[in-house]
N, C-alpha and C positions, 0 to 999 in steps of 0.2 A: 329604575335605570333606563337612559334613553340612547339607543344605540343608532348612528347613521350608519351606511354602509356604503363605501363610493370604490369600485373596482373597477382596473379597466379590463378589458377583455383579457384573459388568457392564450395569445394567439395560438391557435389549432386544436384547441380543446375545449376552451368555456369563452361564452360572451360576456361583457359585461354584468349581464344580469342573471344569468346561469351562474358566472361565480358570487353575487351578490346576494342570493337566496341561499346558495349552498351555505353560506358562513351564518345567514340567517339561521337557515336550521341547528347548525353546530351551536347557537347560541342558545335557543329557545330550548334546546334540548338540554342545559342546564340552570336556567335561571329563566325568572320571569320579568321580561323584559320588552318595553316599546322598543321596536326595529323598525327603520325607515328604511330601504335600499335604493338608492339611484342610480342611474344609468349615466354613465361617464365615458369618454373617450378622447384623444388627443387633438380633435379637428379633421383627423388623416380617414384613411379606409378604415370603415364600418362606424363614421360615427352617427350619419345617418340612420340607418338601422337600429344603432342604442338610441338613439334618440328618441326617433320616433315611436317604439316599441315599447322603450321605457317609459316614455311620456302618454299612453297610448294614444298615440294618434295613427293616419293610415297609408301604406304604403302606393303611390298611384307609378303609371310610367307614362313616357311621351315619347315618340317616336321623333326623332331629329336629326341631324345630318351627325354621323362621324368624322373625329377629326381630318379625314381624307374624304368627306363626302358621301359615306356608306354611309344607307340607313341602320340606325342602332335605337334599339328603347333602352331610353335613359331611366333607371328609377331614383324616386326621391320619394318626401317623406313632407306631410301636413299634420298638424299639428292638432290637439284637442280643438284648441280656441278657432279654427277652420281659416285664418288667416293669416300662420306664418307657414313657411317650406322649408323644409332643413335638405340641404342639396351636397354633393359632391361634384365639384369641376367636372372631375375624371370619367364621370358618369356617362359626359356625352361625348368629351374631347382628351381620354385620360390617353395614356402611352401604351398601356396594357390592351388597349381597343386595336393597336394594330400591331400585325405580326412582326418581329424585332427585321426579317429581311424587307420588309414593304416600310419600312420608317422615310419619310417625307419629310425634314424640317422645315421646307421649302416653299412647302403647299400645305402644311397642317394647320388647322385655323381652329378659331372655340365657338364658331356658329353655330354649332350645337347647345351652348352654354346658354344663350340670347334665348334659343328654341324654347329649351325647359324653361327661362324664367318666365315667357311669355304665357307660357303652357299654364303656369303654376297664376299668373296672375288672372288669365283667364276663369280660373278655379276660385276665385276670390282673394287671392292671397295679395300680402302687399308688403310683409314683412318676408323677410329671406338670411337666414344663416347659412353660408354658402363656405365650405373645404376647399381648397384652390391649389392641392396637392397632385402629384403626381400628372401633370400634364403632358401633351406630346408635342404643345405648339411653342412657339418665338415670336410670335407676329404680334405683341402687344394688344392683345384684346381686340385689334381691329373686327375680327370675327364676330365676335359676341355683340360689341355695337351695333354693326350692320344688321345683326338679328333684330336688335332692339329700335331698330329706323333710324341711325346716324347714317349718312352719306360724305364718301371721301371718296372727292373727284382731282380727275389729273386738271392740268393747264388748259386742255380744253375743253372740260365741263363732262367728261368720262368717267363714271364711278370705276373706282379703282378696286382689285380684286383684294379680297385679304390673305396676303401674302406677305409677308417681310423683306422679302427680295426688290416687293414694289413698293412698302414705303414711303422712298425718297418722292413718288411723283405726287403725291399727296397737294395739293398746292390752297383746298377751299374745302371745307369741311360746313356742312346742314344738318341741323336738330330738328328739321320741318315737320317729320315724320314721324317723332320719336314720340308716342302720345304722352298727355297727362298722367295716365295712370304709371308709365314707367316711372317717370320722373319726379312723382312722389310717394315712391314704393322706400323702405329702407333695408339698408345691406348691411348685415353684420358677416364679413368676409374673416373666416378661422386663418391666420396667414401667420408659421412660424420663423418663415427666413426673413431676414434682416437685408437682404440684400437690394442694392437700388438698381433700375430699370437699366443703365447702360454701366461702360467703362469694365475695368478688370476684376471687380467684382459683382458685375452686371449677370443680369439674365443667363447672356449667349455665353460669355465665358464660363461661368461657372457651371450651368445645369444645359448649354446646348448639345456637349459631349454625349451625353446621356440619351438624348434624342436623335441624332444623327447626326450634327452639323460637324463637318470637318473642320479641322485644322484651319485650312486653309480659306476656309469662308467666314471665320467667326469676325474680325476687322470690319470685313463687310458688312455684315449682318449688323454689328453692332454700332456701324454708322446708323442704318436703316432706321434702327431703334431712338437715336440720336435726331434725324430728322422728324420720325414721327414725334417725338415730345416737341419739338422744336417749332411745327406745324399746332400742334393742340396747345402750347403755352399760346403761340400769336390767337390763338381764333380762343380759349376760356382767359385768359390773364391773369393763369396760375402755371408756374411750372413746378411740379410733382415729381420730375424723374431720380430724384436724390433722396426723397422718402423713403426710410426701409421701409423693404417689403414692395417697393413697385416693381421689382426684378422678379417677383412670385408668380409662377404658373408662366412662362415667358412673355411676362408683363404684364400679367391679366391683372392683376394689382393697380399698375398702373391705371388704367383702363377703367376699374370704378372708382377709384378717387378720384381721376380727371372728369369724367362723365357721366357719373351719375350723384346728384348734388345730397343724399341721406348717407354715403356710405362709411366706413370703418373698417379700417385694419386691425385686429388683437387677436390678441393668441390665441391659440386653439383650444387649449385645456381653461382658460380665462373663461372665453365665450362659451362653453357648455356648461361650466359652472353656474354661469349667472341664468343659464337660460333653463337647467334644473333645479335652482332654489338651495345650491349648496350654501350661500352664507347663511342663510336665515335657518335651512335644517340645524347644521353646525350648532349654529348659536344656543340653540336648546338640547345640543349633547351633550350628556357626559364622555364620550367614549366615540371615535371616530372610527372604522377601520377600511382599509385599502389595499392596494396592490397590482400585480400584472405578473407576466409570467416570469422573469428574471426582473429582480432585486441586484443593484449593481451601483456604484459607484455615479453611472450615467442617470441614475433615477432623477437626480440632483436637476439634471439639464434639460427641464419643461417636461421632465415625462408624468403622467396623471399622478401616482403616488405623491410625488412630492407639489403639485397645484394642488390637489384635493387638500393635504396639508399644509401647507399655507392657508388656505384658504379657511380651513378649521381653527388654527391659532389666531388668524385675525377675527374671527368669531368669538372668541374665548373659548372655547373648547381646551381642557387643558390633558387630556391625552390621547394620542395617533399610535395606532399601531396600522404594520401594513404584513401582507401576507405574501410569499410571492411562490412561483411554481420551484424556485431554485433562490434563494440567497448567497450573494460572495461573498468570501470573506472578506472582513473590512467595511463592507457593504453599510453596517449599522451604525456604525461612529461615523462613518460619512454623512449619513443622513440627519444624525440628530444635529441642535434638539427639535427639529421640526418633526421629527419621527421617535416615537421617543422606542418603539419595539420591531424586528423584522423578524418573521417565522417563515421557516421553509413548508411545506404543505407536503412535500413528496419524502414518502420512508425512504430511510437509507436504503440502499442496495436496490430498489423499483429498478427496473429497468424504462429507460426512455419511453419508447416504444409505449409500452405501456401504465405511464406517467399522462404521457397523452394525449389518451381516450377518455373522451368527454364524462362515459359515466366514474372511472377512476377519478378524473380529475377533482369533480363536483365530491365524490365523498372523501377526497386526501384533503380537499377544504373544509369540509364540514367538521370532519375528525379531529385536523387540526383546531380549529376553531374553538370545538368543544373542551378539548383538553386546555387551551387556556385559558377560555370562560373557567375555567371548571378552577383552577392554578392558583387564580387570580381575585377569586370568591371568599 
């Protein structure tokens, strides 16, 4: 029997591959059975880390500007083959980098982002799967270009700061700088929002709240955004700003589809899949299994459980089970039949608290595991 295993992290008690070994064992410990485990996650925070870990490759860091211009080392993640980066936006220019009363929508920039790619290509790299989650900025990538030697000057030939606010002077935009090796490096950018770069389901409206921007500035701001696409359609002879997903990271999306000519938007759970060999594992299973920490009705809506499944059915694989820290009710006929089983892992009566603790956690998987390896035999 040939078993895959694809979980995503447990948040606050097992990693992807903590819970992926743990089930391992529950298995092994009643049958004799091929076990693959991979390392999965939704594109967001930690999936660098499963990534790279799982993949083994090695974790390095780069010291670069923070989104306000504090030095911060960003970590990221290279790969076996020594020429892809598995990166996180957030890393250099995430929201969590500065203190909720020092939030700047004004002045936060992704020049940090440019930093690390540069960093990363200096290292040899040339491919990049880049999370574009959790950001603190609105200024549409301007930042991160500027890292990478685009220039955007005012009316009088003035490079213009990367700010959002300063946008509109925007008037002549140079690639002069930007070398060869950026420009045929390729992006595969994990992006799950749908949302396009301006307008009422733009950027600033919908995720500048969250970063600081007032009420009363979002109009603004989101002419800003409006000029800048409207400068970058006349100077490439593409206009991009209505693509879901250019509203992502506040606009950082935008910003590699316009500007950098290898790149790609796809979902998060999508991109890690293809980038750990879940179809092709898949396809030589009998038996899939998965999970995260609540099982719920929302699994449905891009969360790893139900991409790992899919992804297993369109392999031929023909049964999924998934595991979670907590099942809802309802929970299971929601999922099927792309799920064909959901098991809770935590005994009745556990108290949270110590539900958990990582080493609880790992043997309420393994035990469970066991018992339906064992059920099901």
């Amino acid at each position: 029997m040939r078993v895959v295993i694809a979980m995503d992290s447990f948040k606050g008690s097992m990693s992807s591959l903590a819970a992926g070994e743990a089930a391992k064992r529950g298995i092994l410990s009643v049958c004799d059975a091929e076990v693959t485990v991979l390392p999965v996650a939704d594109g967001g925070e930690g999936t660098t880390l499963a990534l790279t870990c799982g993949l083994g490759g090695s974790m390095v860091a780069a010291e670069v500007k923070g989104p306000l211009g504090t030095p911060v080392w960003a970590n990221y993640g290279i790969l076996p083959d020594r020429h892809t980066a598995v990166m996180e936006m957030a890393a250099a220019s995430g929201l969590t980098l500065v203190p909720e009363t020092d939030r700047d929508p004004l002045m936060a920039n992704t020049f940090g982002v440019g930093q690390m790619i540069l960093d990363a290509i200096r290292r040899g790299c040339d491919s990049f799967l880049i999370g574009i989650g959790g950001s603190a900025t609105t200024e549409g990538g301007i930042g991160m270009l500027n890292a990478l030697g685009y220039s955007f000057l005012d009316i009088e030939g003035r490079p213009v700061p990367p700010e959002v606010g300063r946008l509109h002077e925007i008037v002549e935009i140079s690639d002069e700088k930007v070398s060869p090796e950026v420009l045929d490096c390729e992006f595969r950018i994990a992006c799950d929002v749908r949302n396009p770069l301006c307008g009422e389901e733009g950027s600033v409206r919908i995720f500048g709240g969250q970063k600081g921007v007032r009420e009363a500035d979002m109009d603004r701001l989101d002419r800003e955004l409006h000029a800048f696409a409207d400068v970058t359609a006349a100077w490439s002879g593409k206009d991009l700003r209505d693509v879901p997903g250019a509203g992502a990271a506040g606009g950082l999306g935008f910003a590699f589809l316009s500007y950098l000519p290898h790149a790609e938007l796809r979902s998060g759970i999508g991109l890690v899949l293809d980038a750990v060999g879940m179809q092709e594992a898949a396809g030589k299973a009998d038996i899939v299994l998965t999970g995260e920490g609540r099982i719920d009705r929302q699994t449905r809506m891009g969360k790893v459980p139900f991409g790992v499944a899919e992804a297993a059915r369109k392999a031929g694989c023909k049964k999924v089970i998934a595991f979670g820290g907590s099942v809802v009710d309802g929970a299971a006929d929601a999922l099927r039949p792309e799920i064909d089983e959901c098991f809770g892992i935590t005994p009745e009566g556990m108290p949270l608290e110590e539900a958990m603790k990582e080493e609880t956690a790992k043997r309420n998987m393994e035990e469970t595991v066991r018992d339906v390896f064992r059920s099901n035999l």
